[in-house]
C-alpha positions as CSV (number, residue, x, y, z in Angstrom):
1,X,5.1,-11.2,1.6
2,X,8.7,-11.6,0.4
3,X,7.6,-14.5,-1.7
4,X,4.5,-12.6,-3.3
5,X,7.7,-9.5,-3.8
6,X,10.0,-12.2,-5.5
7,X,7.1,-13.6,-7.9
8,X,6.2,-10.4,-8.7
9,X,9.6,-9.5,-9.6
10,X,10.4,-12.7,-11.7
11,X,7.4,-12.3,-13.6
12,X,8.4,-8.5,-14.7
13,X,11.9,-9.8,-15.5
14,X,10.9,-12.8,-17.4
15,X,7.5,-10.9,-19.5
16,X,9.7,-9.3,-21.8
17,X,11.8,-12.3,-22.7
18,X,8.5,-14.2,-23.4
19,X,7.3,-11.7,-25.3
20,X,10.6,-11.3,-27.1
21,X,10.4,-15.1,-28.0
22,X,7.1,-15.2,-28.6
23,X,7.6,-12.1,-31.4
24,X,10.9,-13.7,-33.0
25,X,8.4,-17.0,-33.3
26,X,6.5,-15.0,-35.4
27,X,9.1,-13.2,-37.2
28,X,10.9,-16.0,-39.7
29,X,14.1,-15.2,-41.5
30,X,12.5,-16.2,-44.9
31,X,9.4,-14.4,-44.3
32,X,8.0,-12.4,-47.1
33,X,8.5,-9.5,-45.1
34,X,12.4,-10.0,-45.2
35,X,11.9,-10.0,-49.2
36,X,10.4,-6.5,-49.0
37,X,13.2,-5.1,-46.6
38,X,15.9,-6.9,-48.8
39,X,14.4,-5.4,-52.1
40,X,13.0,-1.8,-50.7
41,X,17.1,-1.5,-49.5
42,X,18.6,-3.3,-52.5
43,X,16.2,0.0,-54.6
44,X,17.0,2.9,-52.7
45,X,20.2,2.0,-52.4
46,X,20.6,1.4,-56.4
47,X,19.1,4.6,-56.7
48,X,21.3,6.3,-54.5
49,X,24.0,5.2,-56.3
50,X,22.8,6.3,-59.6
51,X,22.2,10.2,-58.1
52,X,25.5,10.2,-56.9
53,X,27.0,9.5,-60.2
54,X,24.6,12.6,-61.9
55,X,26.6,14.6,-58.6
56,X,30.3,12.9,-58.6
57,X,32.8,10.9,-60.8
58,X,34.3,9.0,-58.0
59,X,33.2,5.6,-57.9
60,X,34.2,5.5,-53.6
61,X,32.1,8.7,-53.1
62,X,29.0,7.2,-54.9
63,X,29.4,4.1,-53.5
64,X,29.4,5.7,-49.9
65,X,26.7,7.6,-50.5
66,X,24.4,4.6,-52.2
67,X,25.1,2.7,-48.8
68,X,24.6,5.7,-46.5
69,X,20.8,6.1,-48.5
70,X,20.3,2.2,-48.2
71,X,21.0,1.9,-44.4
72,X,19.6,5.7,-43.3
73,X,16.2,4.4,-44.9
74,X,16.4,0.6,-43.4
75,X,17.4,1.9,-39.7
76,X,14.9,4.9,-39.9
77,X,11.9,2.4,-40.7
78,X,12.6,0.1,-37.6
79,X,13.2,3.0,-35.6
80,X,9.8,4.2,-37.1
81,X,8.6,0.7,-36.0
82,X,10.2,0.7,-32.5
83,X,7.9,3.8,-31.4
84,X,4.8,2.3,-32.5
85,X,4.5,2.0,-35.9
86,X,5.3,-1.4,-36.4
87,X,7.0,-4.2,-34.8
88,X,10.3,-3.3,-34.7
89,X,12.6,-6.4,-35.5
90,X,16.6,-7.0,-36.0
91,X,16.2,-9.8,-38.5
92,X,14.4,-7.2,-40.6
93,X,17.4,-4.8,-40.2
94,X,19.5,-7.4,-41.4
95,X,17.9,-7.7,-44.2
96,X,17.9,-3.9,-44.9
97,X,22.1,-4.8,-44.9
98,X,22.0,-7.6,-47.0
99,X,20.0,-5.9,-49.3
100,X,22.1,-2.4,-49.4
101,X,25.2,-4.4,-50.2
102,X,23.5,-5.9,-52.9
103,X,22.4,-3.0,-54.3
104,X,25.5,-1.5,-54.2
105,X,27.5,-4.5,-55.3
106,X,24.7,-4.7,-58.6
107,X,25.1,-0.9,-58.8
108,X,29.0,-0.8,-59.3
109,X,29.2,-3.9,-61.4
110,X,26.8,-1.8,-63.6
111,X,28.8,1.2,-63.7
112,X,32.2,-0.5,-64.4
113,X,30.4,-2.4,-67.3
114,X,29.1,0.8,-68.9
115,X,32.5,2.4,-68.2
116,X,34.2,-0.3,-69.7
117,X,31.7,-0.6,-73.0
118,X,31.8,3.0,-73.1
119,X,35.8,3.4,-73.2
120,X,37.0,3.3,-76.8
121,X,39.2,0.3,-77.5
122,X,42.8,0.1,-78.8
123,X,41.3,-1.6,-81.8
124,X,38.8,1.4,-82.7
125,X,41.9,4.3,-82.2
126,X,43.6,2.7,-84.9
């Protein structure tokens, strides 16, 4: 009996680490769903960044608020996922992160090279 307990009870502990493996077999760093999460965050979050600067002329506020869009729509989708939706999965997460830092990083460099185009230059106030 107290070996029929035991099995049962290393068999409930050790189910959910199969299954964990077996899912993270399934879900590769480079699959093309990671290209969706990177690109969907690396979006929202450019987009985010461009409302802010209709809303705000500091660069830190829009910035903040770019990445809080980015990450608020990557963690909400694998919390989505995690109650049934999908298959919830951290390597997708990460990719939700990589891609809001992109997004932002392509989103400022775009704004500090309109600002600077846009600035008249020493030459032209002569």
């Amino acid at each position: 009996m107290l070996r029929a307990v035991a099995l049962v009870a290393a068999l409930t502990i050790l189910t959910p680490a199969a299954d964990a493996r077996a899912q993270e077999a399934d879900d590769a760093w480079f699959g093309h769903d990671k290209a969706l999460h990177f690109g969907a965050s690396a979006a929202i979050t450019m987009v985010g960044y461009a409302g802010a600067s209709v809303v705000t002329d500091r660069r830190p506020t829009r910035r903040v608020a770019a990445v809080l869009l980015g990450l608020t729509a990557g963690v909400s989708k694998e919390v989505w996922d995690a109650f049934g939706a999908g298959d919830a999965s951290w390597r997708d997460l990460a990719w939700d992160v990589i891609g809001t830092a992109t997004g932002v990083l392509v989103a400022a460099g775009i704004d500090w090279v309109y600002q600077r185009l846009s600035q008249p230059s020493v030459a032209d106030a002569r």
